[in-house]
C-alpha beads as a LAMMPS data file, in Angstrom:
LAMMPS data file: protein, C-alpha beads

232 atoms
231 bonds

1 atom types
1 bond types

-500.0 500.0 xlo xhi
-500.0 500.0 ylo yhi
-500.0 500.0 zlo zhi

Masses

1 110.0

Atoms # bond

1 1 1 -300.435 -368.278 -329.213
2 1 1 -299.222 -367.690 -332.558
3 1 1 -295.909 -367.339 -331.467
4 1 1 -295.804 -370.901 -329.962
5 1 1 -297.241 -372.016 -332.872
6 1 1 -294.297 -370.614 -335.124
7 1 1 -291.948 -372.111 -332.703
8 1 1 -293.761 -375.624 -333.057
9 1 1 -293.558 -375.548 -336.810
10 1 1 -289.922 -374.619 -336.544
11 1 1 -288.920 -377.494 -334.229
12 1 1 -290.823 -380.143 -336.160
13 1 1 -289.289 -378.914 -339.232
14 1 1 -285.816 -378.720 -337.743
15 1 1 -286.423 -382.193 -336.337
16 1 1 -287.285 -383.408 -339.760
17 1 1 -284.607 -382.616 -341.415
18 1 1 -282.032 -383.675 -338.600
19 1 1 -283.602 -387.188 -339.212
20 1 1 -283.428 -387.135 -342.437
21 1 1 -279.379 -385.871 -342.805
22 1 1 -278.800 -388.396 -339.723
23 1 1 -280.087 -391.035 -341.892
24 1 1 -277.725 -390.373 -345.015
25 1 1 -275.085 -389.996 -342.754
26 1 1 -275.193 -393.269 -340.826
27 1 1 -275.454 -394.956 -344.410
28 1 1 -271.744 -393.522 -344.778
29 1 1 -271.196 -394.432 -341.270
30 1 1 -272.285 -397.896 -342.251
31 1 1 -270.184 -398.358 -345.054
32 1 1 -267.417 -397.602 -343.495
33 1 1 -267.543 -399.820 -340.750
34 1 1 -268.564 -402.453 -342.524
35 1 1 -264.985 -402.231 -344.648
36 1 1 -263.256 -402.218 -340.979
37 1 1 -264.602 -405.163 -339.484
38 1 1 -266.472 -408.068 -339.827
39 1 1 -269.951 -408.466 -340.830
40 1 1 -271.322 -409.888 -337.940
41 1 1 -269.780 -407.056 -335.764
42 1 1 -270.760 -404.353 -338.396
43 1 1 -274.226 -405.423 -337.196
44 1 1 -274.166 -406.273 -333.687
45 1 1 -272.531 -402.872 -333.051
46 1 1 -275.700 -400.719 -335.446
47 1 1 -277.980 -403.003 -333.489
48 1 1 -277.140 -402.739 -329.999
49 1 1 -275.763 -399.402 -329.964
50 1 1 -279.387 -396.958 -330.221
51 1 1 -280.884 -399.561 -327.324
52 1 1 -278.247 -398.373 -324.752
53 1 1 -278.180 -394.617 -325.679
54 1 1 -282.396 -395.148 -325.705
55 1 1 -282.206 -396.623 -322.234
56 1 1 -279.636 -394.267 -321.271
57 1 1 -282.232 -391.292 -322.545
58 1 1 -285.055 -392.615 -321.127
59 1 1 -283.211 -392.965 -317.352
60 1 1 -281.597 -389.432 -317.398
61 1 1 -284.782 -387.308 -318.594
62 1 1 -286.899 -387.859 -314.942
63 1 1 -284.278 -385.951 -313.550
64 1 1 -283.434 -383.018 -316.150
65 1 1 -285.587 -379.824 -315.756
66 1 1 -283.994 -377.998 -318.349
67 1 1 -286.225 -377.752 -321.693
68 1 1 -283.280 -377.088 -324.190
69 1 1 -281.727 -380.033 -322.820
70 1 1 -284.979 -382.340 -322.896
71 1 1 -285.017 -381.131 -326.251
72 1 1 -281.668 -382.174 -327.440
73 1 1 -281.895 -385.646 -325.580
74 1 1 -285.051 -386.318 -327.393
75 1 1 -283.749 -385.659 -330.730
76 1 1 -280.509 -387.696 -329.918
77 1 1 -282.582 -390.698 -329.314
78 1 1 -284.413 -390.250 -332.519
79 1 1 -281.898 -389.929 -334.526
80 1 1 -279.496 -393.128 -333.386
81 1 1 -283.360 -395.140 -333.716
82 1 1 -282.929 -394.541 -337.833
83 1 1 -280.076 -396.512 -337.666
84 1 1 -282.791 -399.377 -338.022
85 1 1 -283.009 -398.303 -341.453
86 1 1 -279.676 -398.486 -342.410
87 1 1 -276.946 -401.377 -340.647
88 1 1 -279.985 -402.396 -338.162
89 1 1 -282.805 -404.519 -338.008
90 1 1 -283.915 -403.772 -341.977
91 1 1 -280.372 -404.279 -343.215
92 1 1 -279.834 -407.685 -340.722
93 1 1 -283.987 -408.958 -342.218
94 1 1 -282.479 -408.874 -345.947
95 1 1 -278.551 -410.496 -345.306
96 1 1 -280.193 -413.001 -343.465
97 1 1 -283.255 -414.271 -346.114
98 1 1 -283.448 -412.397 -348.732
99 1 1 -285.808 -413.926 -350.531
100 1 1 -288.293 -413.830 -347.422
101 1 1 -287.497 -410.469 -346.072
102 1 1 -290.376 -409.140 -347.238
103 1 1 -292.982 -411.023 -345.913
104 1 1 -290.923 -411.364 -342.218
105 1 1 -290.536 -407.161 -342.410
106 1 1 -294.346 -407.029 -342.830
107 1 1 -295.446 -409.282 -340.294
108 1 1 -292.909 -407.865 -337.398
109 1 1 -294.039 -404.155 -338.792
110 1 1 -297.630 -404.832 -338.637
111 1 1 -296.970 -406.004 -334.833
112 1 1 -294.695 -402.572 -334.243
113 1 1 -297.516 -400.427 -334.812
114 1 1 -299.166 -401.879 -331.675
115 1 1 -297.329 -399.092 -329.323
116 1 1 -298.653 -396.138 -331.618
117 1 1 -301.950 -396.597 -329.605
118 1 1 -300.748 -398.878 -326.561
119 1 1 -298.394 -396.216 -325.127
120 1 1 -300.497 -393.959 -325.066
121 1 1 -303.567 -395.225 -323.471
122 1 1 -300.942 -396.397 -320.909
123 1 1 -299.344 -392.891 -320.541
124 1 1 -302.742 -391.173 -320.042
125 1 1 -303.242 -394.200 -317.311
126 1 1 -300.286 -393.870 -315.726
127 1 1 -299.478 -390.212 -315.404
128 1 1 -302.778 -389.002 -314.295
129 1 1 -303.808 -386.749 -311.729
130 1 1 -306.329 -385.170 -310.263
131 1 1 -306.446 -381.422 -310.295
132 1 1 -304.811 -379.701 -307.500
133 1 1 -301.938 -382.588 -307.062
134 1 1 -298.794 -381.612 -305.778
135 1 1 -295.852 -381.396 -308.330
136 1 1 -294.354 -384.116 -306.149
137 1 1 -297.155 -386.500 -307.360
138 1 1 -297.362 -385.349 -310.630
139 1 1 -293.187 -386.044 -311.005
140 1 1 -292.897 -389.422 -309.514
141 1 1 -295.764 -390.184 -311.397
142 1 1 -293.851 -389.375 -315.040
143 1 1 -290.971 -390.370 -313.452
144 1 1 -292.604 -393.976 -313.151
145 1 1 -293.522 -393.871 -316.825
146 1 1 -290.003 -393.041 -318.333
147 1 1 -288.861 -395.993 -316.076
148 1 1 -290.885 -398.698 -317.788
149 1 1 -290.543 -397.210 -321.225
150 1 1 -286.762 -398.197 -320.431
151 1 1 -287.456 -401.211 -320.234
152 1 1 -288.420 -401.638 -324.105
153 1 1 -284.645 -400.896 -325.445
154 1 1 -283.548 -403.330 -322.726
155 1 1 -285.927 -405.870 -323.690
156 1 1 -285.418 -405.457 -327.024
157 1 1 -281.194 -405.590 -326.305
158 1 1 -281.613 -408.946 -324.469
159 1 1 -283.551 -410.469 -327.266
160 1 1 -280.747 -409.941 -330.031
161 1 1 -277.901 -411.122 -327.497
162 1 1 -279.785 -414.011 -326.405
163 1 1 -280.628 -414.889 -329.584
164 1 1 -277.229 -414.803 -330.819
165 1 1 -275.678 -416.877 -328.056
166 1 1 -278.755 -419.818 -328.435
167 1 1 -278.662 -420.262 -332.259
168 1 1 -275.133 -418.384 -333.541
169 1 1 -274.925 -420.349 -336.963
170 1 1 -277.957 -419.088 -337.903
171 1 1 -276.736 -415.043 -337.623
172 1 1 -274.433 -414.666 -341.051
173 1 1 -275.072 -413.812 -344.336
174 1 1 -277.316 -415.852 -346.720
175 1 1 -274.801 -417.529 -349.169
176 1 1 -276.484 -415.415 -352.292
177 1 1 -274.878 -412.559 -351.023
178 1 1 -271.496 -414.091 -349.978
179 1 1 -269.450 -412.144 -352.576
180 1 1 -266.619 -415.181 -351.869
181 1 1 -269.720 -417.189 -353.657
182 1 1 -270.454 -415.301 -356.537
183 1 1 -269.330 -416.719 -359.789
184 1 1 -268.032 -413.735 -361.858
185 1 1 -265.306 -415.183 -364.125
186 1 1 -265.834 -415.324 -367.578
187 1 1 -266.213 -418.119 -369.273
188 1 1 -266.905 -419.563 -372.487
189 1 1 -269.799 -422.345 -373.353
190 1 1 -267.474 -425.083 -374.423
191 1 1 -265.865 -424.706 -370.470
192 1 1 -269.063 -424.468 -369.158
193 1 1 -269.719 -427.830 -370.781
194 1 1 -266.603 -429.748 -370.249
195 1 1 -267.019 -428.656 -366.438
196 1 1 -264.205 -426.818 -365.580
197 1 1 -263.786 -425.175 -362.596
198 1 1 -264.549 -421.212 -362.385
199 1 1 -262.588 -418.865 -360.156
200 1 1 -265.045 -416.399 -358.238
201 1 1 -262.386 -414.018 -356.970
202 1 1 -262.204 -411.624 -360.247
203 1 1 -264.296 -408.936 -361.009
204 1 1 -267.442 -409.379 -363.140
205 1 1 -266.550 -409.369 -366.846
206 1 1 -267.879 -410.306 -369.853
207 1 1 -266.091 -412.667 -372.294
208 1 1 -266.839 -410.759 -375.782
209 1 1 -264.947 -413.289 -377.838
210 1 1 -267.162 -415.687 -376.964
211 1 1 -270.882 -413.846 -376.940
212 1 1 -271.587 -415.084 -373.393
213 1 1 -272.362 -413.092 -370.773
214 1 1 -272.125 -414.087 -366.788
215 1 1 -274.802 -412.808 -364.610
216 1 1 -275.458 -412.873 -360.902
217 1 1 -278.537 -414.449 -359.875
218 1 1 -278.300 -412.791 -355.861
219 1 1 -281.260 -414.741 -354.803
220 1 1 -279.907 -418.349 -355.666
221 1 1 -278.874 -420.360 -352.486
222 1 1 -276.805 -422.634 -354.449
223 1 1 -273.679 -421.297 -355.508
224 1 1 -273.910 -423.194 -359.266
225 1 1 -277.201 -421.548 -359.920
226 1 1 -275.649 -418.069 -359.366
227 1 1 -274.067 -417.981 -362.795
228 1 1 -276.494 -417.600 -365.630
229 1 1 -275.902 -418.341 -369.559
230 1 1 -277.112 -415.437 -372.195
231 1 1 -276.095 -416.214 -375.690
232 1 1 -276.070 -413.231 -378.016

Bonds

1 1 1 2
2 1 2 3
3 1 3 4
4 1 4 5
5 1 5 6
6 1 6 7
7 1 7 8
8 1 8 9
9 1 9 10
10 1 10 11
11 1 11 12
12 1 12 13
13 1 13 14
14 1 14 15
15 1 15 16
16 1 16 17
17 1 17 18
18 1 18 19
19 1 19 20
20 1 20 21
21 1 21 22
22 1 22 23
23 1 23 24
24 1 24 25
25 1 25 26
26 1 26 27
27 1 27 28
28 1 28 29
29 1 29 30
30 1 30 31
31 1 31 32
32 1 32 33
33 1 33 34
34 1 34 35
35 1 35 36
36 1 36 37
37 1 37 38
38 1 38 39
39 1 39 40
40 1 40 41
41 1 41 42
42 1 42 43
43 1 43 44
44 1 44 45
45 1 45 46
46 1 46 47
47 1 47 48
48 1 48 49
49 1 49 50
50 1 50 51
51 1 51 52
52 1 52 53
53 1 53 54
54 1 54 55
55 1 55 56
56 1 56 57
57 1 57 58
58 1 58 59
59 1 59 60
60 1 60 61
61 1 61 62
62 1 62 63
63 1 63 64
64 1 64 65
65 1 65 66
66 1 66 67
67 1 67 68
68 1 68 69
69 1 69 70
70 1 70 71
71 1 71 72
72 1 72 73
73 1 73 74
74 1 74 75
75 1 75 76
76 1 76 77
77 1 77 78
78 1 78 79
79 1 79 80
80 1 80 81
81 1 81 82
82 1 82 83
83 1 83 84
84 1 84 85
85 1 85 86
86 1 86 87
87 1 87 88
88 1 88 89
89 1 89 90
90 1 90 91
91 1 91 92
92 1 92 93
93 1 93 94
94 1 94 95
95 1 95 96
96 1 96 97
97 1 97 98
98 1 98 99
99 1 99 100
100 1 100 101
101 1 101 102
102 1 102 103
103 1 103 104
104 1 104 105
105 1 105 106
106 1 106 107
107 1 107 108
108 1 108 109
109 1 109 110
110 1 110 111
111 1 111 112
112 1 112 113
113 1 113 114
114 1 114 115
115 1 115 116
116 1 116 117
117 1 117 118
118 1 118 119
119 1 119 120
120 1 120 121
121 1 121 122
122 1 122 123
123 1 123 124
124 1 124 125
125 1 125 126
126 1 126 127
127 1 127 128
128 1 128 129
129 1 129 130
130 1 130 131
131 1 131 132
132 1 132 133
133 1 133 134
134 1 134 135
135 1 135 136
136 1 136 137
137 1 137 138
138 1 138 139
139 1 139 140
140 1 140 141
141 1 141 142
142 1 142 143
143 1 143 144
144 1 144 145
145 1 145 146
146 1 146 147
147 1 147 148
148 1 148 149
149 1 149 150
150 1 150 151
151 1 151 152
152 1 152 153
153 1 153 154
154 1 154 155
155 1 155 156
156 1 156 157
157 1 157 158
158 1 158 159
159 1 159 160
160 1 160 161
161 1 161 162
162 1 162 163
163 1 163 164
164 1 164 165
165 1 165 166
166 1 166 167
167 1 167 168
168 1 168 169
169 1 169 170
170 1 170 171
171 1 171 172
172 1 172 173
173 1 173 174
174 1 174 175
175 1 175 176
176 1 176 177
177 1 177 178
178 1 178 179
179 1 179 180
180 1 180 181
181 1 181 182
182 1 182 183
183 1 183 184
184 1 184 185
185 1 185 186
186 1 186 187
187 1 187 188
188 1 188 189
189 1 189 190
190 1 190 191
191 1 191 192
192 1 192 193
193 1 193 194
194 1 194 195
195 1 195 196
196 1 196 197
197 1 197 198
198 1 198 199
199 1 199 200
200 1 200 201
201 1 201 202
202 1 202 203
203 1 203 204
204 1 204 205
205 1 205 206
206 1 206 207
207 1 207 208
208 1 208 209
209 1 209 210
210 1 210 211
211 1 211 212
212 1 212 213
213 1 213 214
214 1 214 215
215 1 215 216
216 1 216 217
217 1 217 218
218 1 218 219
219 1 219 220
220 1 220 221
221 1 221 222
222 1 222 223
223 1 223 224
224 1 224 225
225 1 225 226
226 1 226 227
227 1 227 228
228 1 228 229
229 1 229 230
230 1 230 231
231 1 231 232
């Protein structure tokens, strides 16, 4: 007993940790990509991507007897899921509104937690048995399970793409954080007065001759409110 207890802590702690370096390293991952391509493919591809390997997990482990291999399927799955925390749903919530990301993450959050009790009232319901069943019940009956828990990544798959293709203008990135927006030029007061136009293609810079400092106001819709006055 103690020795499956050792082996337990091991495994959780091993599991931990490959969560935790998976999560760093798709934040690299991330990064990258999103210097290769486009924004709106940076995300599709972060979103869509740990749905299919879930589904793909969740169809192949009915039929896999070996343990080491359930094992290693099971922490695969996890770790693509923390990809929601970096490129996924949290990163598409804040590029979309950030000034309501907040509130939308707590609502959808507070409705995610449903499954942590759900799922497994309808595991105990679904994979029961009475004692003496034949290991031919008891596997079709798990079997039956793993094939409606596919169903969630699939569902949750169609919902992006569907909701994509029905309102499309409405998946880019909210105009405060539209670098092409930002107004980092630096200017003096007397050409902020007269009007004149300001390039927002150079870096962020501070005009010292003048004592004015530019600064980026990232949650300002309108591009003329993003660049902020400090005398001194």
């Amino acid at each position: 007993k103690q020795w499956y207890q050792r082996r337990v802590a091991v495994g959780t702690f091993f599991f931990g940790v490959v969560i935790a370096f998976s999560m760093i390293i798709f934040s690299k991952v991330f990064q990258w990509l999103e210097n290769k391509t486009t924004w709106l493919k940076s995300r599709m591809i972060f979103t869509l991507s740990p749905f299919v390997v879930e589904a793909i997990v969740y169809i192949v482990i009915p039929y896999i007897s070996s343990f080491p291999v359930l094992l290693f399927l099971i922490v695969i799955k996890a770790v693509v899921m923390r990809t929601i925390y970096s490129g996924s749903i949290f990163t598409l919530n804040y590029d979309m509104d950030p000034i309501n990301c907040s509130r939308i993450l707590s609502f959808f959050n507070s409705i995610g937690q449903l499954p942590g009790f759900l799922v497994p009232i309808g595991m105990a319901a679904m994979t029961h048995t009475e004692a003496g069943a034949s290991q031919k019940l008891v596997n079709s009956r798990w079997t039956q399970y793993f094939r409606l828990l596919t169903g969630a990544p699939i569902l949750a798959l169609l919902v992006v793409v569907v909701s994509y293709f029905v309102r499309p203008n409405e998946w880019k990135v909210h105009p405060s954080l539209d670098k092409s927006l930002v107004t980092s030029k630096p200017i003096t007061l007397s050409k902020l007065e007269s009007g004149q136009d300001v390039d927002s293609k150079e870096p962020d810079k501070c005009d010292k001759s003048s004592g004015v400092l530019i600064i980026t106001n990232t949650l300002a819709s309108d591009p003329d409110e993003q660049a902020k006055i400090i005398k001194g």
